[in-house]
N, C-alpha and C positions, 0 to 999 in steps of 0.2 A: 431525417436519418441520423442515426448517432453514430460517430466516428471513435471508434479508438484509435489510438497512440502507436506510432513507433518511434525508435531513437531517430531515423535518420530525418521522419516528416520533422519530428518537433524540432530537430537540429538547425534543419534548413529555416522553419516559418521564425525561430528564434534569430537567429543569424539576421534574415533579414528585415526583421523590424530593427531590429536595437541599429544596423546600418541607416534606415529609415529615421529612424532618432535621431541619429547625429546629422543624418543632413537637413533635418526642421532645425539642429542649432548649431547648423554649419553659417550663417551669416554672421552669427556674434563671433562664433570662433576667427572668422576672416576679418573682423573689424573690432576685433579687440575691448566688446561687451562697449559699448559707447550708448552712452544715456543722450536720446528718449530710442534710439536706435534698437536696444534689446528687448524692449514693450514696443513697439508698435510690428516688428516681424516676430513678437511672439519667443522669445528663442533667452529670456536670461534664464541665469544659473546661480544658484547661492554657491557652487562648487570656486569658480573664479575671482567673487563677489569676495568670498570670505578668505581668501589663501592669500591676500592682499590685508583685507580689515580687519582680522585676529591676527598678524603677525608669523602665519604659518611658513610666508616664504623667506623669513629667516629663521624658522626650523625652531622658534619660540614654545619650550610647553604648553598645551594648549588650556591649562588650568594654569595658570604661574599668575596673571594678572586678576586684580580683584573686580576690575571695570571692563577687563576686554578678553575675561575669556572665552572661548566658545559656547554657544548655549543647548549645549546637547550634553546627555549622562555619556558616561566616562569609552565605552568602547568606540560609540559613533569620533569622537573626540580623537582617540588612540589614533583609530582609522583616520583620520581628516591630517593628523600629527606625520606618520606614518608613510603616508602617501607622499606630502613634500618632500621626506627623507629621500626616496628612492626618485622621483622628479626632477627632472632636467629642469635648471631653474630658470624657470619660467613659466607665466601663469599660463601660456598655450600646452606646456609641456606637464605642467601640474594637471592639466583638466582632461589632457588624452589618457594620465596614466589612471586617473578614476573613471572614465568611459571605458574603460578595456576593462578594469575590475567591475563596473556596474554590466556590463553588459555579460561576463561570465555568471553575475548573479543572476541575471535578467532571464538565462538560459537556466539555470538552478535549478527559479522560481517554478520555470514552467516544467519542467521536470519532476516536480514535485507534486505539482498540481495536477499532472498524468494519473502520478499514484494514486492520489487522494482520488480524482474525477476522471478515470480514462476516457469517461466517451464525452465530456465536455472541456476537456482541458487548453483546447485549440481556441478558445475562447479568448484566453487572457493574453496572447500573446498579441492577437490583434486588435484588441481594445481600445483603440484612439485616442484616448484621454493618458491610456498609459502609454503609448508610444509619444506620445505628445510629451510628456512630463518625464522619461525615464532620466537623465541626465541634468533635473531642477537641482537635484540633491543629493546624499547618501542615505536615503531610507530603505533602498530596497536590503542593506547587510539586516534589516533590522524585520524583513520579511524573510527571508530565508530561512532563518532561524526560528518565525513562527510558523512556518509551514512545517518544516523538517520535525518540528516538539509537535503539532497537529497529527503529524501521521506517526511520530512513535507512538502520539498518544492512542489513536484507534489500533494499533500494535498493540496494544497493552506492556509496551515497553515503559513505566511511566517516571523510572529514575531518570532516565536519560533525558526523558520528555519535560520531565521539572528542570531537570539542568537546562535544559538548551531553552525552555521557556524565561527562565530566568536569566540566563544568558542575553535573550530578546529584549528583555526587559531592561538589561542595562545596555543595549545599542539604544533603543527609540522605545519612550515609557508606555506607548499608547497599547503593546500585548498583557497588561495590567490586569485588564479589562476581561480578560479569559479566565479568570480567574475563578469566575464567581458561578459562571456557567459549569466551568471541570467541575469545583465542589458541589454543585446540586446534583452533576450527572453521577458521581459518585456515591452522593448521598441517596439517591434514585433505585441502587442496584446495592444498598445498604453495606455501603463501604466504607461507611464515615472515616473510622483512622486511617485509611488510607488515602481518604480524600484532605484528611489534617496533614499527614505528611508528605503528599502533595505541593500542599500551599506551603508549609515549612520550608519543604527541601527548594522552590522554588526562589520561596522570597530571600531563603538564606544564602543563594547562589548569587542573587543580584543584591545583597548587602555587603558580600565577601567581596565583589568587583568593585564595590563602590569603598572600601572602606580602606583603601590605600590613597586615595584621590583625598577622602576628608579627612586623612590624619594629616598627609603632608601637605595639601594646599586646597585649605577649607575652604577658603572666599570664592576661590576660582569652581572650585568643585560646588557651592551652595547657592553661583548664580544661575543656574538652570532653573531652580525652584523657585526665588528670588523672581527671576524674571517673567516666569510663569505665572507665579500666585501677582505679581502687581502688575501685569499686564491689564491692558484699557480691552472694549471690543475690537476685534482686530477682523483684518479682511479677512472674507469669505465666512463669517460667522451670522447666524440669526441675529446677534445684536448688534453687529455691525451694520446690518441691510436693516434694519429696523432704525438707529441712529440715521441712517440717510433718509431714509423714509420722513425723518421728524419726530419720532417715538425715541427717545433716551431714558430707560430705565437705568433705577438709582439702585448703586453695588450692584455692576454684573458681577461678581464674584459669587455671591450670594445666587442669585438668579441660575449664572451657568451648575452652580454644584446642587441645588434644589432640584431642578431638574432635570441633570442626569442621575441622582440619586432617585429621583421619584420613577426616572424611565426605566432604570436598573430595577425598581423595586419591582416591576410590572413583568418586565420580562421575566425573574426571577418568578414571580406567579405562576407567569404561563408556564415558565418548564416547570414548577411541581405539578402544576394541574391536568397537563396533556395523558393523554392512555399509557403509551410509549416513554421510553427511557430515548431521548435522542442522539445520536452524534455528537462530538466536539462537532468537527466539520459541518454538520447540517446547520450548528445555531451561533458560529463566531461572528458571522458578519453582523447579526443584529445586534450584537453586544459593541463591538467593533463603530457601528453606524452608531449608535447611540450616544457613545463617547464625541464622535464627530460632531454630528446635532447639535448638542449642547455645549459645545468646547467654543472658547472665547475667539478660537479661531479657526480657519482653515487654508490651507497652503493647498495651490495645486497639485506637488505632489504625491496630498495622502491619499488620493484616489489608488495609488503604487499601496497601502495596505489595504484598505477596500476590495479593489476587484479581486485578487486571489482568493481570497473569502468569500464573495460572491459568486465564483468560480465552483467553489469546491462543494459552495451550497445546493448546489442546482443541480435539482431530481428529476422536475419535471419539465417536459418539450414547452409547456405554456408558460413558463415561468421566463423562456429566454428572451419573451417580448417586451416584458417589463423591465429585465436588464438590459436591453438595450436602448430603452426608455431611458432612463438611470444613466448607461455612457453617455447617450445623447446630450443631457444635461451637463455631464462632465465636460467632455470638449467643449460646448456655449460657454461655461466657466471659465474655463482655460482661457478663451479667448478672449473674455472679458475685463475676466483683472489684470492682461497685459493690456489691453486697451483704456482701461480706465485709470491706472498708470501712466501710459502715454499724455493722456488730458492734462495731468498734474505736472507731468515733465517736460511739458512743452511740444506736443508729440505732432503741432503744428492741425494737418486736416483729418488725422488719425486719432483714437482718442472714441470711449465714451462717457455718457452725464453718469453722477452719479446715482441718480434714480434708477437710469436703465442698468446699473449695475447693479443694486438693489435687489430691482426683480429677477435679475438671471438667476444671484442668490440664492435666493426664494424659490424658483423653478429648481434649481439645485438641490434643497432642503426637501423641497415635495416627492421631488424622484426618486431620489435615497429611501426617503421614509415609506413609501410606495412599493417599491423592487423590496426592502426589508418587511413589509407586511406582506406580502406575497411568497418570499422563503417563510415567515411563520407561518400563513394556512398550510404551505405545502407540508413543513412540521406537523401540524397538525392534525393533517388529514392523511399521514403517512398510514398504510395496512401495518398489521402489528406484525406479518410474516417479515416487513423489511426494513422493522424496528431493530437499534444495533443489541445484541447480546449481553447477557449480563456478564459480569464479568464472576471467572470461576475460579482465578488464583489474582493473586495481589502479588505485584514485584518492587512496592514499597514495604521494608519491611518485611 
């Protein structure tokens, strides 16, 4: 049976997970984040982690250092800055004041994902993996933003929707990736200049935010890249679970960019080749997932850009058993790389090998790739009456 939205159900199911959240990382909050203690109950946080390790609790620019600045593009950064400002100093009181601003995004998110999916949107709010993970990080400023440019964009609102994409783009890089999907849909419904200034107005939005950051404090501003481009395999990565396995392939740089370029190039196929002109909404998650796959790493909480994608993807009633295929995987993850943390931190009878960590990986990797081959047939096999419209006026331009 499919459910549509009201303000007050989604108000309440929201309210009460993000509550739910904080009390999965109400133990660390009570015991002051203590190592092997915030891996083995599952509950750390980069939030109180880092407001300590970049200097923010003495209210330090968060680009000013060339070795210690934060490792996020410039708004996540502002926001992280930002927040210490108005924070009772202290790192209990720095981390409730970003659990009440995540937890208003958290409500946003789901709001938005009403619009985009009213009879599925009940979905993300109880997602496990994202209630588990809401409060790891600041990524969700960096979902809001691509939901809200998502639904101008099926508005055909698409100035706003380059801005606030680009926008997204300088919170958290990984909405980059939609990029490539808008331009075909464009180019699909023969709108190419508009689909060029599109990606223009887009990319020229997240060069204008970033270009006060690299005039005044370039080193700090160009370790994100820096740390990105010469990062090793890192947890929750294909190459990472492969290195534990005993297989270490030579330049994962190389290896990670081949094939997400070679995944990209497929997807890109499939949307020129299908009958239909598709949705942004129906086809960001695979683009989205793809990025992930192949990326040198994963942090638990990008499942927080994942499932709203996956969310908004989903057409069809059969399709909701593979996405919860897909969370299922997510939580074992979750669990895993705080437990396999534990092992390394001493986490005493808590703790797993890193083989079995490996494999959950690997179950991770399949599920994703899985739940996103199952939004493509549904793409695929979509009726052409409920194919999206072409579009009849252009508001770039």
């Amino acid at each position: 049976m499919k459910v549509s939205y009201t303000a007050k159900a989604l108000l309440l199911l929201t309210v009460v997970m993000a509550l739910l959240s904080f009390v999965k990382f109400d133990h660390c909050y009570s015991h002051s984040w203590m190592s092997p203690d915030e891996y083995t109950h599952a509950c750390y946080s980069d939030i109180p982690a880092l407001y300590d390790a970049r200097n923010l609790v003495d209210h330090v620019w968060p680009y000013s250092s060339a070795t210690n600045s934060v490792e996020y593009p410039p708004i996540m950064g502002v926001v992280m800055w930002a927040t210490a400002l108005v924070s009772p100093h202290s790192i209990h009181g720095y981390f409730l004041v970003n659990v009440f601003l995540i937890a208003l995004l958290f409500i946003a998110s789901a709001l938005l994902i009403a619009k985009l999916n009213p009879h599925y949107w009940y979905l993300f709010p109880i997602c496990p993996a994202v209630v588990a993970s809401l409060y790891i990080n600041w990524d969700i400023w960096a979902v809001v933003s691509v939901l809200g440019s998502i639904l101008l964009f099926e508005r055909q609102r698409y100035r706003t929707s380059a801005l606030l994409l680009g926008i997204s783009i300088a919170t958290k890089f990984f909405p980059i990736v939609l990029l490539a999907p808008i331009f075909i849909i464009f180019y699909r419904r023969k709108e190419i200049r508009s689909g060029i200034r599109y990606l223009a107005l887009s990319l020229g939005t997240y060069a204008l935010i970033n270009l006060p950051f690299a005039l005044t404090t370039p080193t700090g501003w160009w370790r994100f890249f820096s740390l990105n481009s010469h990062r090793p395999a890192d947890f929750g990565s294909l190459w990472y679970a492969l290195q534990l396995l005993g297989w270490s392939p030579n330049n994962i740089n190389v290896m990670s960019g081949f094939c997400f370029i070679a995944a990209m190039a497929v997807f890109c196929i499939f949307l020129l080749r299908i009958k239909h002109t598709p949705s942004l909404a129906q086809v960001a998650f695979i683009a989205a997932a793809i990025f992930t796959l192949t990326s040198k790493v994963y942090s638990p909480q990008y499942v927080l850009w994942l499932a709203p994608l996956g969310v908004i993807a989903l057409t069809r009633r059969s399709d909701r058993s593979a996405f919860w295929i897909w969370q299922g995987s997510e939580l074992l993850y979750h669990l895993a790389i705080w437990e396999y943390l534990a092992t390394s931190s001493g986490g005493g009878r808590f703790g797993i090998t890193g083989v079995a960590y490996a494999w959950i990986t690997l179950g991770r990797i399949v599920a994703t790739g899985y739940f996103a081959l199952k939004i493509g047939q549904s793409v695929q096999n979509q009726p052409l009456e409920e194919a999206s419209t072409p579009l009849t006026n252009s508001t770039i331009g």
